[in-house]
N, C-alpha and C positions, 0 to 999 in steps of 0.2 A: 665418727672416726673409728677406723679399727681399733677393734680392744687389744687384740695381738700386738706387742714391740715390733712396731720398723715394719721391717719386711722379712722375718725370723718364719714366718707362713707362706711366702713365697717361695714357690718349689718346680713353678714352672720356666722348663726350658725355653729358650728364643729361638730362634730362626736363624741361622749364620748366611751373610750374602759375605760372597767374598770378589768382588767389584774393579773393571781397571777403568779411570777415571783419563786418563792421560795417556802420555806412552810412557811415564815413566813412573805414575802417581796411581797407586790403588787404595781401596776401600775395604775393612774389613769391620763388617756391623753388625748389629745384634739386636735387631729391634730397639728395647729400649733400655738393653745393659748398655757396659761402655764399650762404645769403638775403638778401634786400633787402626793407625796409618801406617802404608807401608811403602817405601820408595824404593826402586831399585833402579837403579846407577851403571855406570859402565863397571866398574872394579867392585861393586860391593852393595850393597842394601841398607837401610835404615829401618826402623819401626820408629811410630809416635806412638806413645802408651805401651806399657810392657805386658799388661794384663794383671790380674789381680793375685796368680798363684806361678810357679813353674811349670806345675802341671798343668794348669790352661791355657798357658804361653803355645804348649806344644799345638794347639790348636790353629796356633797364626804360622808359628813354624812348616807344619804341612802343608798350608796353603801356599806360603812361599817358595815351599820346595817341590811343587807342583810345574814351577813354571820355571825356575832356576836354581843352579847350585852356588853361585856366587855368596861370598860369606857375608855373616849380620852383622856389620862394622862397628854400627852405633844404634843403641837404644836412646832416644830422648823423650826427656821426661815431660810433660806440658804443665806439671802443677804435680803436689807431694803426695796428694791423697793413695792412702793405700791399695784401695783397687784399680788403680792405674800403674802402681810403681811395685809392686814386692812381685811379679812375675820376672823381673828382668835376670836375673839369675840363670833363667832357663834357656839364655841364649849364650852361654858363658862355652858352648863346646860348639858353636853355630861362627865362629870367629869374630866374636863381639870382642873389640875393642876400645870401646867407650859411653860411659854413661853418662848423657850430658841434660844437664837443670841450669838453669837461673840462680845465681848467687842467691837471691831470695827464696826459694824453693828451699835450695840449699840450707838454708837459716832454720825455715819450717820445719824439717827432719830433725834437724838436729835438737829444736826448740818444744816439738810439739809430736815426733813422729812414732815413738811407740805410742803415745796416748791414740792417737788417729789409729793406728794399726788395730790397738785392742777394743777399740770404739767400734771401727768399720767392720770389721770381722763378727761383732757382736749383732750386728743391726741386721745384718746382709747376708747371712752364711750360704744360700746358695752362689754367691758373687764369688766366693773365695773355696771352689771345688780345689781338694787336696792343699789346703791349709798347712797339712804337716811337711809341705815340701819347701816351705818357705823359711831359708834360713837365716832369716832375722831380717832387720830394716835395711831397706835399697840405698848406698848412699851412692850421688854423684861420683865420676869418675874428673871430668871436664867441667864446669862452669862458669859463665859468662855473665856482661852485665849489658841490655840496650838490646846488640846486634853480635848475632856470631855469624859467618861467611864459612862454608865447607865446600869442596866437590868431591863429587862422585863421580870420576872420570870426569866429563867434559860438563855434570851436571852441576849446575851450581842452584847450592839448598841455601834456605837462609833461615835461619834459627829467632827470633825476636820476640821481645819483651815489649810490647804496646802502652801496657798500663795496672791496671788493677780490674779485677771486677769477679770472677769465682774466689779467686785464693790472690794474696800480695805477689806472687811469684809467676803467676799465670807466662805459658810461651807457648807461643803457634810457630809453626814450621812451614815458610813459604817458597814453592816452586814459581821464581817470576816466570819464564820464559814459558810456562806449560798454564798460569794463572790459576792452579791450584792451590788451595788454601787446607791447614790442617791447622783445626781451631782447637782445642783441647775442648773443656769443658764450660770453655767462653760464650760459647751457640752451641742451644739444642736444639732440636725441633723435634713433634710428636711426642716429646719428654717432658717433666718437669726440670726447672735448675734449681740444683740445690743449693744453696745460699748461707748455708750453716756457719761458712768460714770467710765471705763474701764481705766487697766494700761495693754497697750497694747503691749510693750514690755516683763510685766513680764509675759502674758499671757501661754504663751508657754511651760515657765519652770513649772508652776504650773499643767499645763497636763502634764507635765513627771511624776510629783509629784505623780496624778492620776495615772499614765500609771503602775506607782512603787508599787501600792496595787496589780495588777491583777487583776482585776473585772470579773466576770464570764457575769455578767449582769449590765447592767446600766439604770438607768432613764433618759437622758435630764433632761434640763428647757423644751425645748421644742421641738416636732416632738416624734416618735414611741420609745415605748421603746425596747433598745439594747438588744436582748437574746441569743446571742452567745458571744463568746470572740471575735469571728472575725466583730460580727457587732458594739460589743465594740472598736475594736481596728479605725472600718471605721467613727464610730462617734466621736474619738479623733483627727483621723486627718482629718476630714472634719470642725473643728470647728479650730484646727491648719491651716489651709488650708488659711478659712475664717479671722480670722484674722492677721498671718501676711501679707498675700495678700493684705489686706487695708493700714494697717500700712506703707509697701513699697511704696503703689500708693504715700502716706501722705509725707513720709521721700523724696521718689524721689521729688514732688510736694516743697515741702518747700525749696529745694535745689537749687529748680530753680525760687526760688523767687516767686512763683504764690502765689493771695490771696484764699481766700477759694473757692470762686466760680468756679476759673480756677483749683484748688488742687481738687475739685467735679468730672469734668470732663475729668482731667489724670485718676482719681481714677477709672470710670467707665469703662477705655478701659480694663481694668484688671478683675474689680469683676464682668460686666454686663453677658460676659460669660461665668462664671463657675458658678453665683448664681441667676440670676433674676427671675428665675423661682421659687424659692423655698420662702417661707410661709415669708410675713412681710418685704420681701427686700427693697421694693421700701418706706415704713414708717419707716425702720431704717436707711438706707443710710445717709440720712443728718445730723441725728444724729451722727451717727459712723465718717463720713468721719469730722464733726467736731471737734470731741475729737481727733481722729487720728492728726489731721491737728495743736490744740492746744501741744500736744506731743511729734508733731516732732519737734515743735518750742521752746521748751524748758518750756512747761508747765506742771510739774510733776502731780502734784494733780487734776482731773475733778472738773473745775468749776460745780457749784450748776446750775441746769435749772429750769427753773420759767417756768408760763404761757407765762410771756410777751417775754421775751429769747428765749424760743420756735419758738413763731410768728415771731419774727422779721428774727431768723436765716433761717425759711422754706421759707418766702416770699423775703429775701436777696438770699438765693440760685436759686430761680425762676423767677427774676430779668432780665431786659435786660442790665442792667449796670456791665462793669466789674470793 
């Protein structure tokens, strides 16, 4: 494992594709940072994910005003995590009009969301360029419970809560008529998922849930976006794949009594070779294998992670002491 916290040594830049998927559905990726969706409509635009700062917002913002001036109506949020939600501010002079989450989302911010904010900023600080432009925690403007229905002129988006499986609050934004899907951080592909705050069991059901629209195309949270049904179909079950594969290491590990350190290192003989090579493995791992490990032990809800939580559990895991 790196002896380095997180990915505090990560310094390198991604690659931006900025992608039109539909006629009315594009793609804004980053190798294996996080993605951002972008809809634009007859009267107005959307973004999925705000980005992580203000000032990297402005990054999606250019892209969009590349190709029209029509105003950014609505930011929606797919889940609370901070590097998806504290960019949204930076659409506040772009005529943003509403910032829409999941009641549950909702709840998270409110419950847990500076802790995430000074947690994720700690982990990740290349993720979070211009930091100081972030003026404080993003909270919903709009939120919903199930299903929300909008249009965009004659487009109709559909906003919905499937299930559980990253975060309690999880929401993808679906174009029926175009068969585009915007997954949040539900499906990754080329990435790992991070699982820190995850219900890892219900994971699974909740991509059937997914699998039950038919998506022609998909976005990730993170890695390339899906433009066949068949690359759709290979990025639900590579994230299927990904997380009950942990979960098992976890459930086996608990079973046989190991503490977390030893539940670490069952865990790897399983995920080292089918994922170490792909985007963020080795700074999610500890995380993931901790929640997993909390879960099979009979801990329903993801404890809250702090700065100091963080620390203690990276340098407990790299430890000589079992």
């Amino acid at each position: 494992m790196n002896p380095k916290f997180a990915s505090v040594a990560d310094l390198e830049e991604k690659q931006v594709t900025f992608s039109q998927l539909s006629e009315h559905g594009w793609a804004f990726t980053t190798e294996g940072d996080p993605n951002t969706g972008v809809i634009v409509g007859d009267d107005g635009v959307m973004i999925i994910d705000a980005t992580a700062t203000p000032v990297m917002a402005q990054q999606v913002i250019a892209k969009v005003r590349e190709m029209t001036d029509k105003p950014i109506k609505y930011v929606v949020l797919s889940h609370y995590h901070a590097v998806r939600v504290l960019g949204a501010s930076g659409y506040r002079d772009e005529g943003l009009e509403q910032v829409i989450a999941s009641e549950d989302t909702y709840d998270l911010i409110r419950e847990r969301g500076q802790q995430d904010m000074d947690s994720e900023i700690g982990r990740f600080p290349r993720l979070f360029q211009g930091v100081e432009s972030v003026p404080g925690l993003t909270w919903p403007t709009l939120t919903f419970r199930g299903e929300m229905r909008l249009w965009l002129g004659k487009l109709e988006v559909r906003i919905l809560q499937l299930g559980r499986g990253h975060t309690k609050g999880d929401t993808v934004v679906w174009l029926p008529e175009e068969r585009v899907l915007y997954s949040g951080d539900l499906v990754e592909f080329d990435a790992a998922c991070y699982t820190g705050d995850a219900y890892l069991a219900d994971w699974p059901h909740t991509l059937d849930r997914l699998a039950a629209l038919k998506p022609e195309k998909l976005i990730p949270g993170r890695g390339p976006a899906l433009e066949t049904p068949e690359k759709v179909s290979e990025g639900l079950a590579y994230t299927r794949d990904f997380v009950t594969t942990l979960y098992r290491g976890a459930q086996e590990a608990v079973a046989e009594g190991m503490n977390l350190k030893q539940t670490m290192a069952h865990t790897r003989k399983t995920m080292d070779p089918k994922f170490d090579q792909v985007f963020i493995y080795e700074h999610c791992l500890p995380f993931d294998v901790t929640r997993a490990h909390d879960e099979a032990s009979g801990i329903r809800d993801p404890r809250i992670w702090t700065a100091e939580r963080d620390q203690e559990m990276w340098h407990g895991l790299q430890s000589d002491d079992e």
